[in-house]
C-alpha positions in Angstrom: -21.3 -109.2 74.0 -21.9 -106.5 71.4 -25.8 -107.5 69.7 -25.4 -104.7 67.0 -23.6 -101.0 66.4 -23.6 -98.5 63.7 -22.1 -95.4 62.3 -22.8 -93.0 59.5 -21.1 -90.4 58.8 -21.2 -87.8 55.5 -17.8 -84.8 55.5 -16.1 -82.9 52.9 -13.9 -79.8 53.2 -15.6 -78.1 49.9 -19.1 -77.9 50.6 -20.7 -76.2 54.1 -24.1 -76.2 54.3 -25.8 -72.8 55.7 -29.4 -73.7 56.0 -32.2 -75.3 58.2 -31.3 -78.0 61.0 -31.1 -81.7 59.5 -33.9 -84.3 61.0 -32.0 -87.7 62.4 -34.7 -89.5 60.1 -32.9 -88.4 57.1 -29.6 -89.7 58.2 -30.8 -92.8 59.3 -32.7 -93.4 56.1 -29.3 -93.1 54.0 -27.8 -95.5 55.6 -29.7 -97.9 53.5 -29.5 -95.8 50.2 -26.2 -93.2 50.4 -26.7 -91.7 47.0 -30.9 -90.6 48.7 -28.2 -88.2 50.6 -26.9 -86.3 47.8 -30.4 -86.3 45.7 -31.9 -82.5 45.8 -34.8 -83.4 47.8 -32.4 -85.3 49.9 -30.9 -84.5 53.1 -29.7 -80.7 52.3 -31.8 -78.3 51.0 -29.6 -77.7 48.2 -30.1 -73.9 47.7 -28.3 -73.9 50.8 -24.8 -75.4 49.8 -21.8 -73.1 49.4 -18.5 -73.7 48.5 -15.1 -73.7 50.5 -12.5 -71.9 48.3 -9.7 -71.4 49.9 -7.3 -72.8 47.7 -6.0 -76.0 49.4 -7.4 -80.0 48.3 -10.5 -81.3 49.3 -12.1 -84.4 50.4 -15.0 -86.2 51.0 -16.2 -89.0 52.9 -19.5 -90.9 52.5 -20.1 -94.0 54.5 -21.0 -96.7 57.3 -19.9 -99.2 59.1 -22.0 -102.0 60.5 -20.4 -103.7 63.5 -22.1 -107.0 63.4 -22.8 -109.6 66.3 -19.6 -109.9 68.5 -18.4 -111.5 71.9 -15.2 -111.3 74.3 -14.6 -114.3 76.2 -12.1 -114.0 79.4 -10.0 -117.4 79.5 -7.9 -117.0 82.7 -7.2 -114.1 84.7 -4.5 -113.1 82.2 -5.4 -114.5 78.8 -8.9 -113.8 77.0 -10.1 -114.0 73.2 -12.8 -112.7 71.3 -14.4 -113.4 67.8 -15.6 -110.1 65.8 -18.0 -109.5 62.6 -18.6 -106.5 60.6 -19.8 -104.8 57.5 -18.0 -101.7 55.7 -19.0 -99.6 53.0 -17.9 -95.9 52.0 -17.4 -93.7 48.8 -13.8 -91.8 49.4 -12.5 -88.6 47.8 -9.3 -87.6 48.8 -6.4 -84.6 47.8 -8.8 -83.5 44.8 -7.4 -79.8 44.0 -10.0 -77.3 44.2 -10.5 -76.5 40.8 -11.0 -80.2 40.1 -13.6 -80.1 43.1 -15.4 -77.4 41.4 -15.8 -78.8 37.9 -17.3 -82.0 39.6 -19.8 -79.6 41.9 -20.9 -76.9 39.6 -20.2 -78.6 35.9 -18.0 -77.7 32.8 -20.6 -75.2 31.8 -19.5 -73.5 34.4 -18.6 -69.4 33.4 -16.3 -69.0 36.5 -14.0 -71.8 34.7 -14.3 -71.7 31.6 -11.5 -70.9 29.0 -9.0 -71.0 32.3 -5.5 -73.0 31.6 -5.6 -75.6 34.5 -1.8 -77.4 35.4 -0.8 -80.0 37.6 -4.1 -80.8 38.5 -4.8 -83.9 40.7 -8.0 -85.8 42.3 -8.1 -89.9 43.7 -11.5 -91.4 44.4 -12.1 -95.3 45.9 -15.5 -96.9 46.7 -14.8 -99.9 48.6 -17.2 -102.8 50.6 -16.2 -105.3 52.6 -17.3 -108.1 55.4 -14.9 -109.0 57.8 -14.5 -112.3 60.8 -11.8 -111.6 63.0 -10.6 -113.5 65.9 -8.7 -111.4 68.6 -6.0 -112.9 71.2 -5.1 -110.8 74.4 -2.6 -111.2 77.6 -1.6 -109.4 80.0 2.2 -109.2 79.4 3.0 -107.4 82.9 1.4 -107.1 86.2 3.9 -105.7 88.8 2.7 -102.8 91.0 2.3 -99.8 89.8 2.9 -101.3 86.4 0.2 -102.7 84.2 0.4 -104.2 80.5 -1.6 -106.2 77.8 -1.7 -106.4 74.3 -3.6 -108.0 71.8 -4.1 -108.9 68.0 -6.8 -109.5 65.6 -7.0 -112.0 62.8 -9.3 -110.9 60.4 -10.6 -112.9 57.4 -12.0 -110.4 54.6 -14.7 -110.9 52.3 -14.8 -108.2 49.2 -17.8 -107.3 47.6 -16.8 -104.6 45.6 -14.1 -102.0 45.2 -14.0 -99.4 42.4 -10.7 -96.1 42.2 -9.9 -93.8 39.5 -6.9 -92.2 40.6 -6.0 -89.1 38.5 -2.6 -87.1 38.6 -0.5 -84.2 37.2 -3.5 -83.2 35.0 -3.5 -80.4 32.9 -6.7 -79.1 31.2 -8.9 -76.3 30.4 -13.0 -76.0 30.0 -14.6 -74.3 27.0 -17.9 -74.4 25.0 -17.8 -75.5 20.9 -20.1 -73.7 18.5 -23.4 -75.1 19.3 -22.6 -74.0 23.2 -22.0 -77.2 24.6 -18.8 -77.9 27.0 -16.5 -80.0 27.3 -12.8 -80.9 29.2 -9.8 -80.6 26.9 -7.2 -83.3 28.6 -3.6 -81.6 27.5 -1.8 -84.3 29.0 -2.7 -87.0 32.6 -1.7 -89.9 33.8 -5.0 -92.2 35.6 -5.5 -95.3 37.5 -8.5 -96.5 37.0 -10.7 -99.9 37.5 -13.7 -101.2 39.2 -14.6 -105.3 40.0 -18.2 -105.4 38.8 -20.7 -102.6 37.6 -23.3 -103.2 40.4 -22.2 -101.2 43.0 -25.6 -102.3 45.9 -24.7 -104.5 48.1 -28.2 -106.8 50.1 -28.2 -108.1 53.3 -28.0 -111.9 51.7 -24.9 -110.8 50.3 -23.7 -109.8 53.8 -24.8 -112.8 55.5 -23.0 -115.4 52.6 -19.9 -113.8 53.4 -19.8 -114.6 56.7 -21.9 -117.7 56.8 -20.6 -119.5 53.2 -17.4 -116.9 53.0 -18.5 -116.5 49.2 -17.7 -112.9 47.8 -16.2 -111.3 45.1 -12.5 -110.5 46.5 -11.1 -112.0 49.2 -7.8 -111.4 51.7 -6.7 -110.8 55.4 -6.1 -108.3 57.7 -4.8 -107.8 61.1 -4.8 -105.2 63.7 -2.4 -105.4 67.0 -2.1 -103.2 69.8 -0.5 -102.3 73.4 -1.6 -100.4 76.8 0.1 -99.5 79.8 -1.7 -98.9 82.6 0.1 -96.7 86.0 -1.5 -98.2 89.0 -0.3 -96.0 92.2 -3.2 -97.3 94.3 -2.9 -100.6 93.4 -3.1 -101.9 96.5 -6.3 -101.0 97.1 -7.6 -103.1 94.3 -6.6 -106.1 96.1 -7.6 -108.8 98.0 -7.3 -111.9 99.7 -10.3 -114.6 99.8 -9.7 -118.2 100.5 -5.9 -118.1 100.9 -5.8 -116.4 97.0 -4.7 -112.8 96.5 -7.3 -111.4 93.9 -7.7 -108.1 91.9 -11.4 -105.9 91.4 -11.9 -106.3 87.5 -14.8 -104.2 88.2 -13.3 -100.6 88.6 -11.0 -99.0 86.9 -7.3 -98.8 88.4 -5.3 -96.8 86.5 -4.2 -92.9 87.7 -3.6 -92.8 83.4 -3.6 -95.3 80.6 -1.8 -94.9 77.5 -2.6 -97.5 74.3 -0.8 -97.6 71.1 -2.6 -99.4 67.9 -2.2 -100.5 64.3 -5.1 -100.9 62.2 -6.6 -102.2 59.7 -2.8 -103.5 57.8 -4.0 -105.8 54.6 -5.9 -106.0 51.8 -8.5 -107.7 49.4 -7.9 -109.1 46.0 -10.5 -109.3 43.4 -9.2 -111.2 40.2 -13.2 -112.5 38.6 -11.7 -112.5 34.8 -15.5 -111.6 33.4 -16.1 -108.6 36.2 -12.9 -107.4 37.0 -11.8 -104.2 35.1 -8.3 -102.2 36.2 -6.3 -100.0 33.7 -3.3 -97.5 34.0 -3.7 -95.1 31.6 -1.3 -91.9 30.0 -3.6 -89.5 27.8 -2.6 -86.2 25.3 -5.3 -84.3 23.5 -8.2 -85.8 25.0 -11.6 -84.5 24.9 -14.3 -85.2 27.6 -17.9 -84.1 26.1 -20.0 -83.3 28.9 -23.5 -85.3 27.3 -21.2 -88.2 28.6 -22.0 -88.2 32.0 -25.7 -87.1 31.5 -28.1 -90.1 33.4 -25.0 -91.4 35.1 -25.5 -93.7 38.0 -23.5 -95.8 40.3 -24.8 -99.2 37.7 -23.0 -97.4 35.0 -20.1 -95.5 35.9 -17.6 -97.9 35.3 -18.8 -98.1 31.5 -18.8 -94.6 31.3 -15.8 -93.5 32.2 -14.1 -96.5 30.3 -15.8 -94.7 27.0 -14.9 -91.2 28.0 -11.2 -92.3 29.3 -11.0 -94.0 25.6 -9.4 -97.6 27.3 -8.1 -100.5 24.5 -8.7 -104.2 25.3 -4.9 -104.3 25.5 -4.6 -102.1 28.2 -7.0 -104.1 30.9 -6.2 -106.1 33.4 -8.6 -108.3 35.4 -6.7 -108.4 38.7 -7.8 -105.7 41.5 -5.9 -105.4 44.9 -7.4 -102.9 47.4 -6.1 -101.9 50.8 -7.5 -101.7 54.2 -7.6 -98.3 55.8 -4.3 -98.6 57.8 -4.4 -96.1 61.0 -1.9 -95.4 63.6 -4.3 -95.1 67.0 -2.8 -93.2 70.3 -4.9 -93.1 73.1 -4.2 -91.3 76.4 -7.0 -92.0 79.3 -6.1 -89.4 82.3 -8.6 -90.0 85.1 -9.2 -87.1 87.7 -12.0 -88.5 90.7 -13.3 -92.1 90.6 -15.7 -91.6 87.8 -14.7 -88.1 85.8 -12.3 -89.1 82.9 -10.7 -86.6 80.1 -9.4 -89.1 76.5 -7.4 -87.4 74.3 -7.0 -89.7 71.5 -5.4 -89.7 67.8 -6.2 -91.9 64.6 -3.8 -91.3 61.9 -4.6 -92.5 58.2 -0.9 -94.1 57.1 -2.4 -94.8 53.3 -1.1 -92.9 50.3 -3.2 -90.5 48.9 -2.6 -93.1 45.4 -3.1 -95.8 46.8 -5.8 -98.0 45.5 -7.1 -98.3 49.5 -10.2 -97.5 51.6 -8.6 -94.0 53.6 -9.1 -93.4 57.0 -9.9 -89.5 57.4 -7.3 -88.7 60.0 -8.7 -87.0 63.2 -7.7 -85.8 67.0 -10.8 -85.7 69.6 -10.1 -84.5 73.3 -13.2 -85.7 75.4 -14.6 -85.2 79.1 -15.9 -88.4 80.1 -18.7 -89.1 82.9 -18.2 -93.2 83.8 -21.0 -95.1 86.2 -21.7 -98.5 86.0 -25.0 -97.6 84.3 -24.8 -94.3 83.1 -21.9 -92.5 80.7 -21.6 -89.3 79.0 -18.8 -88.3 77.1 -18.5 -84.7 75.3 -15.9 -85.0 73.1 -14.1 -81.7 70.8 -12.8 -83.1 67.5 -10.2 -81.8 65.1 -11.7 -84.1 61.6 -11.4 -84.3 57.9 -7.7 -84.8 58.3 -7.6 -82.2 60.9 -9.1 -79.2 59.4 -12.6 -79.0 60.8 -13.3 -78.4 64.7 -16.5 -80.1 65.3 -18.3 -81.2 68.8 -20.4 -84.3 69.5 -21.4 -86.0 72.3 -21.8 -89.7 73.8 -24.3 -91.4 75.8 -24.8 -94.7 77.3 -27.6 -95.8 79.5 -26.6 -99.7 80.2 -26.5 -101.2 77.2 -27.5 -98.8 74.9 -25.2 -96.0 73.0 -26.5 -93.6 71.2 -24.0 -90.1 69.9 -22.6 -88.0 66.8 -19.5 -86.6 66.3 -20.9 -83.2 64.7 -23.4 -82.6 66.8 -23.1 -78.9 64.9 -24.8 -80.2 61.7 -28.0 -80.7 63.7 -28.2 -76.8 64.4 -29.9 -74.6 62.0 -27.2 -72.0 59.8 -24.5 -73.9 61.3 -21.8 -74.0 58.3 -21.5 -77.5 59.4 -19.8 -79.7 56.5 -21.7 -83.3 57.3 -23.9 -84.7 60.0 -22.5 -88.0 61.6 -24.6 -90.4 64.0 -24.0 -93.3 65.9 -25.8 -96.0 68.2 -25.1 -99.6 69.2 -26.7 -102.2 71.6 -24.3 -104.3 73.8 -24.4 -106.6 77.4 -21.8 -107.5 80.0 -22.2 -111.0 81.5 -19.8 -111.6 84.6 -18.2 -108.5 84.4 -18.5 -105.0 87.0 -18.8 -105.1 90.8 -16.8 -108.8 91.2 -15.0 -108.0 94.3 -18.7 -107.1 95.9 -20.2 -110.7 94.4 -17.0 -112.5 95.3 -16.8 -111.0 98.7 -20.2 -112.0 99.1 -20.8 -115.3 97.9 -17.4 -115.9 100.3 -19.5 -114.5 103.2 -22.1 -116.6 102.8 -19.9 -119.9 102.1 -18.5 -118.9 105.4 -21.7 -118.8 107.4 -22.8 -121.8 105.9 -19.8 -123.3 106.8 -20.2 -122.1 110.6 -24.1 -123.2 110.7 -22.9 -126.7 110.0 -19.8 -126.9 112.2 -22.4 -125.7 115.2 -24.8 -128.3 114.1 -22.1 -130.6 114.5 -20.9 -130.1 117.8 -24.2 -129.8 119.4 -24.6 -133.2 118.4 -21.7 -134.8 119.2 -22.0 -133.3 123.4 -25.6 -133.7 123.9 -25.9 -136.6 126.2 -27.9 -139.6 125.2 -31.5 -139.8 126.0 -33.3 -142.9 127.8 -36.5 -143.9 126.7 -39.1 -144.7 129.5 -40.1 -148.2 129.8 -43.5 -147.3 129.8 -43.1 -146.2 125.9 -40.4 -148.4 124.9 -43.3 -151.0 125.6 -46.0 -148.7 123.6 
């Protein structure tokens, strides 16, 4: 039974930040209020940003996932379900070339810019929030020896509470300053994709719990994930054994010599289609002019508006239907184990989205992790490849019974680190009926059987003691 987890995670490949460590209080207090993260009294002392230029696209990734209350439920020895809920909310940059990334970091006033013939140009953005309820189905498919395999699916309905994308490609431009020194963007030519489903991007906690409680949300679609393992079992044998006549197997240890799983995630998407909110326009511009007093006081309320001013979009052009995708993943998983309890995980999660798509991206990543496993204590200290594997960043995991606690950049806490976002997570989950079964089995058998014995002795020491005669003497008392 999983009571509550959470992640939150900040990473681009433009900025690093060189400066003094970053407090876990300041992390945990953006989860409620992302934009708090970027403010300049935020979480980075902002003097201390640099840039990345090394030519190549950026991206950037601000978000967190909420993994809401959850439970597995084991069926049969071969056949167990599970019902899921969760909460997802990120801001997504992805592919944006480098000189876009600059004019959005330093501004069009910019010297080291201006008056420089930009072509081909291209940058995608997607804000996305969702609920989700999914219902998961498992089996083992084959149990032979050696040989072990399940596999599993999740159902998931989705409820959409927003989703917002401007996808911008083949853009050619140049900065430059009129007479009274202002600057501006002069659009030569661009092609866009841009919409949003409602200006108020905050989502509250009501919000949450009416999706999953009265499913009522903006959008709404389905999802699915499925996966497979196989599990090589050499010493199967000694997870065996025979109580009562039944041959039964230790769920409570782990019998695999190495596991290898195989998953899609996250396939489907949500539609929003509110006539009144929804806003979604594809776009061709020439000769376009972006003044840069547009964007002055712009927040995530007004955005939308904005850049439907700036972009210069005609009533004939909108559309009021808005179909955003899940962050489909390919997930490989190999699970090597060495002694009883040391482990080592290499695992791989592959984003499979477009970098056009109108879709919440999955930031593609390879981790190979050293894992500690007791029955009350874990550690884990995992070496990641991230941001679509171009950063090498180290975390580390720890669970003490039910509680996990860990961060995947566990370099962003450390003082001049270069590190390009801090990441945390925790989550807060029990076992019932589960770990040490052959022990409880085996002993709840053992005591059957003495009970058992006690009674057959009590039994036949009644049945062969002889009868007693009562003295006269009493029998008249």
């Amino acid at each position: 039974m999983n009571l509550f987890a959470a992640n939150a995670t900040f990473a681009n490949t433009y900025y690093y930040y060189d400066g003094p460590s970053i407090q876990m209080g300041d992390i945990l207090s953006g989860i409620g209020d992302p934009e708090s993260l970027l403010r300049s009294d935020g979480l980075f002392d902002r003097s201390r940003i640099e840039e990345r230029l090394d030519g190549k696209p950026k991206m950037a990734y601000l978000g967190y996932d909420l993994r809401l209350p959850s439970f597995m439920l084991k069926l049969s020895p071969r056949h167990s379900i599970a019902l899921t809920t969760r909460f997802r909310r990120n801001v997504q940059a992805n592919n944006v070339s480098e000189d876009i990334a600059r004019v959005i970091g330093l501004g069009t006033s910019s010297s080291a810019l201006q008056n420089t013939p930009f072509i081909g140009s291209e940058a995608y953005f997607n804000a996305n929030a969702f609920t989700e309820i999914g219902l998961t189905y498992a089996l083992v498919l084959h149990s032979q020896e050696e040989h072990f395999i399940k596999g599993g699916f999740t159902v998931k309905k989705l409820a959409g509470h927003y989703s917002a994308h401007l996808l911008a490609s083949n853009i050619d431009y140049q900065l430059a300053q009129n007479q009274e020194g202002e600057s501006y963007m002069q659009v030569q030519q661009g092609n866009a994709s841009f919409g949003f489903s409602r200006n108020d991007y905050q989502v509250t906690r009501n919000e949450i719990l009416d999706a999953i409680i009265k499913r009522n949300s903006p959008g709404s679609g389905w999802g699915m994930d499925i996966g497979f393992t196989y599990e090589y079992r050499p010493r199967y044998a000694d997870y065996q054994y025979t109580i009562d006549e039944k041959e039964r197997t230790d769920h409570g240890e782990n019998k695999y010599r190495y596991r290898i799983g195989v998953a899609l995630l996250d396939m489907g998407s949500i539609t929003y289609k509110d006539p009144q909110q929804v806003r979604s326009y594809d776009i061709t511009r020439e000769n376009l002019y972006l003044d840069s007093y547009l964007f002055e006081g712009v927040d995530s309320e007004n955005l939308g508006p904005t850049l439907e001013e700036a972009l210069q979009v005609q009533s004939s052009e909108r559309k009021t239907e808005i179909i955003s995708g899940l962050p489909t993943a390919l997930y490989l998983n190999f699970d090597y184990r060495i002694t009883r309890n040391l482990f080592v995980n290499t695992a791989v999660l592959h984003n499979l989205r477009g970098k056009d798509a109108v879709a919440m991206h999955q930031p593609s990543a390879l981790a190979v992790a050293p894992r500690l496993e007791g029955k009350r204590l874990e550690l884990a200290m995992p070496v990641y490849l991230t941001n679509n594997y171009k950063d090498l960043n180290f975390g580390a995991m720890l669970r003490l019974g039910a509680l996990v606690v860990g961060s995947n950049n566990l370099a962003s806490m450390l003082p001049s680190n270069k590190a390009v976002g801090p990441d945390l997570y925790m989550g807060f989950g029990i076992s019932i009926g589960t770990g040490g079964q052959r022990a409880k089995i085996e002993e709840k058998a053992r005591k059957k059987a003495n009970k058992e014995q006690r009674k057959a002795e009590r039994n036949k020491a009644t049945t062969t003691t002889p009868a007693t005669t009562v003295p006269d003497s009493l029998q008249k008392q």
